[in-house]
Short mmCIF file of the C-alpha atoms (twelve columns), coordinates in Angstrom:
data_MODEL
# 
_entry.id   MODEL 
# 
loop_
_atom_site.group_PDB 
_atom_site.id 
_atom_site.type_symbol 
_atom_site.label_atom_id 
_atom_site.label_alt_id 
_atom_site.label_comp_id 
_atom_site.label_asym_id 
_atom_site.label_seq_id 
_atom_site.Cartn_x 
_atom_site.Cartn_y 
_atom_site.Cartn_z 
_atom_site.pdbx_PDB_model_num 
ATOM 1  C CA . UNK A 1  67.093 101.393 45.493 1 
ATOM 2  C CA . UNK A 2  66.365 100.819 48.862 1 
ATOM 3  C CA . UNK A 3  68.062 97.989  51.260 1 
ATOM 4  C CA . UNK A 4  65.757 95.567  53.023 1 
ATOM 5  C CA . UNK A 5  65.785 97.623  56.444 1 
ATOM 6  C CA . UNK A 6  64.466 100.119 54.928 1 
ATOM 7  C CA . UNK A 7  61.754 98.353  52.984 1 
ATOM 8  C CA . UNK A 8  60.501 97.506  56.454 1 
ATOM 9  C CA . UNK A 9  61.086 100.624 58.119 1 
ATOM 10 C CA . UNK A 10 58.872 101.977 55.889 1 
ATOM 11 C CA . UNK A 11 56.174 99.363  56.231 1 
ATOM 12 C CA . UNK A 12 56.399 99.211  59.860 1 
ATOM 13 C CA . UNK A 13 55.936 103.262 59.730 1 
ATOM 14 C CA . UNK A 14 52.969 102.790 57.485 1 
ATOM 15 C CA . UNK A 15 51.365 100.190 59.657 1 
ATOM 16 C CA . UNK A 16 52.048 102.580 63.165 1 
ATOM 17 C CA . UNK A 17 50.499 105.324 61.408 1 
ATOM 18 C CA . UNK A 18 47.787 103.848 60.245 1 
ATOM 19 C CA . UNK A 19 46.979 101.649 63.565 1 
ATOM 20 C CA . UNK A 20 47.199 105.291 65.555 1 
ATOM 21 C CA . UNK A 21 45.300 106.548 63.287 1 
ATOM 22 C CA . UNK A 22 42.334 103.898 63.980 1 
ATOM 23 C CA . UNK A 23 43.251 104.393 67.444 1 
ATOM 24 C CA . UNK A 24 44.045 101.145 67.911 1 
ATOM 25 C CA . UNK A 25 46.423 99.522  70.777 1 
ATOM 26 C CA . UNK A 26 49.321 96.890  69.512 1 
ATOM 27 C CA . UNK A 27 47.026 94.146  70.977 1 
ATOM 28 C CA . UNK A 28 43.839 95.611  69.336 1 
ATOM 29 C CA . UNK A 29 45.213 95.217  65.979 1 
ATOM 30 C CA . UNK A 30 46.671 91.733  67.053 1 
ATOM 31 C CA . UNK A 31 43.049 90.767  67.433 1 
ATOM 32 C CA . UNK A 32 41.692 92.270  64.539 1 
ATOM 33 C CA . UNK A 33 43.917 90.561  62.271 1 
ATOM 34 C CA . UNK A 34 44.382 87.558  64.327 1 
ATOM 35 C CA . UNK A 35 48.200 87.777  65.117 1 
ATOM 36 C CA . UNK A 36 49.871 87.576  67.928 1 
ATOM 37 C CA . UNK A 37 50.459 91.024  69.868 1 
ATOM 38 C CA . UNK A 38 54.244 90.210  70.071 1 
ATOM 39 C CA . UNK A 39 54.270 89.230  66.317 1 
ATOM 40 C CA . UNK A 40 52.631 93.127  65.629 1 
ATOM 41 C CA . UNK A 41 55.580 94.610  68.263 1 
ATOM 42 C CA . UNK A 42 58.271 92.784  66.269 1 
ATOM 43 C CA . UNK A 43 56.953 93.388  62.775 1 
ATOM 44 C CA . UNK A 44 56.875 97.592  64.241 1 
ATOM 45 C CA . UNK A 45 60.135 97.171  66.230 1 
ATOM 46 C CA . UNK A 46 61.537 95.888  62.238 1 
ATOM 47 C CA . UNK A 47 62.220 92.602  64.089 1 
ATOM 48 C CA . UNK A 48 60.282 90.632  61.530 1 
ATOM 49 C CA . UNK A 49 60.420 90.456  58.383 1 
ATOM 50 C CA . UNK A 50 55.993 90.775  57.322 1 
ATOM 51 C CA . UNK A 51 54.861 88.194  55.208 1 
ATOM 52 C CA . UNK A 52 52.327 89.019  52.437 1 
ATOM 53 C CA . UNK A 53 49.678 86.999  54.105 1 
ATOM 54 C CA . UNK A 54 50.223 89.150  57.385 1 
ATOM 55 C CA . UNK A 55 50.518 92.183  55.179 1 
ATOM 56 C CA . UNK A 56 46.970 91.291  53.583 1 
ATOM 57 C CA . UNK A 57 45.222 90.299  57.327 1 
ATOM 58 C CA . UNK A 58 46.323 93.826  59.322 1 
ATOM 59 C CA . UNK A 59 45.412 96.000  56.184 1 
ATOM 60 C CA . UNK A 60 41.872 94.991  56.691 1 
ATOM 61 C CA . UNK A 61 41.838 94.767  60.008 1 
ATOM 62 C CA . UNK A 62 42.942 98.699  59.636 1 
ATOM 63 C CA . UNK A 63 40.565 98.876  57.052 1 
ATOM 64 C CA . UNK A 64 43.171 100.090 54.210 1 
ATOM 65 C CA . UNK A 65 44.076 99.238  51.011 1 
ATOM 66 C CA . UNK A 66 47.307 97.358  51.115 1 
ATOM 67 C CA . UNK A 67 49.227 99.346  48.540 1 
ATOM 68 C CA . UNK A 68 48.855 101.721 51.052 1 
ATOM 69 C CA . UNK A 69 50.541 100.011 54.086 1 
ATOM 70 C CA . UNK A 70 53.820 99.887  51.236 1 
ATOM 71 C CA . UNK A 71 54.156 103.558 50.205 1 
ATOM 72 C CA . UNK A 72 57.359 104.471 50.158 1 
ATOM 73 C CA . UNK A 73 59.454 101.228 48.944 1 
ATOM 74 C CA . UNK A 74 59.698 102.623 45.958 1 
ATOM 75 C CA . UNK A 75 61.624 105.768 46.317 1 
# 
């Protein structure tokens, strides 16, 4: 089982990934999901701790399911 820092680490590497991916900027997502930019920086830097609702707003501002923004907590 996995610890909580790495729960996050991979969540934070899913939402990176996926965010390059779109080609998106730290800010751009902020705005597409209405966050804050610094919120985004903290939730990648694993400074934050991602709430569901948070979870839910970037994965359609990325335009992904949100399972996938959480592969990898399982192994």
């Amino acid at each position: 089982m996995k610890n909580n820092e790495q729960i996050l680490k991979a969540v934070e590497n899913n939402i990176r990934e996926y965010r390059q991916i779109r080609g998106f900027t730290q800010e751009e997502l902020a705005f597409k999901s209405d966050l804050h930019r610094t919120y985004i920086g903290a939730v990648e830097r694993v400074e934050k701790n991602i709430t569901v609702l948070s979870l839910s707003k970037i994965s359609a501002a990325l335009e992904v399911e949100t399972s996938k923004l959480l592969d990898g907590i399982d192994s």
